[in-house]
N, C-alpha and C positions, 0 to 999 in steps of 0.2 A: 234404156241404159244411159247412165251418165259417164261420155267418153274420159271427162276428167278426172273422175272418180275409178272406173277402169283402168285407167295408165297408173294412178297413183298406186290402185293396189297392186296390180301386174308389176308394179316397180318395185314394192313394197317383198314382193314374192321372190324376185329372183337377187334381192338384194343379200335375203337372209338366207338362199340355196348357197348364194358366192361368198356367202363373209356370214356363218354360223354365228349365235353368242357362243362364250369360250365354254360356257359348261356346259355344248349342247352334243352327243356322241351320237352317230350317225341315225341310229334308230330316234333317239329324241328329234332330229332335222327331220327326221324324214316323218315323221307322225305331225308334227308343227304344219310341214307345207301341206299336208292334205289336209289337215283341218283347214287352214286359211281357205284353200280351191273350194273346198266346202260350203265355208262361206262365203265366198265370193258368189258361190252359186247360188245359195240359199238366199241369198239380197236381191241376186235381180244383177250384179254387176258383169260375172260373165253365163254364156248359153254353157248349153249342154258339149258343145266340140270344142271350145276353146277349156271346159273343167277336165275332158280325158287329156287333153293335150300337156294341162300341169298334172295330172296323174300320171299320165307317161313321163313326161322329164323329171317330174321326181324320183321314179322309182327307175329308172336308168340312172341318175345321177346316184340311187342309192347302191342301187347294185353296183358300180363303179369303185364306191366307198368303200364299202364290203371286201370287195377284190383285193380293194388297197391295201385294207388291213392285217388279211389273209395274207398277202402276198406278203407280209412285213415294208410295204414301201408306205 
């Protein structure tokens, strides 16, 4: 694995979890970051526990969202 290419992407990841583009509604975020985990996986960048690990903070983060919107906040 290449460490500097793993920080890049893993940066790359939680940059667009924190700061969405503006036309992106929470199900379009949250379909984006699994694709990416996906292919971070499918490269060789990250193993198999660090891809459930952005599978889980994604979909906690999406369910959060969800919450959010529900809840009108």
């Amino acid at each position: 694995m290449n460490e500097n290419g793993k920080e890049e992407a893993l940066a790359e990841w939680h940059t667009l979890m924190s700061n969405p583009e503006p036309h992106m509604d929470a199900e379009e975020l949250y379909d984006e970051l699994l694709k990416m985990a996906d292919r971070y996986k499918s490269i060789g960048l990250i193993n198999e526990a660090e891809w459930k690990g952005l599978v889980e903070e994604a979909t906690a983060f999406h369910v959060r969202s969800i919450e959010g919107l529900e809840g009108g906040a």
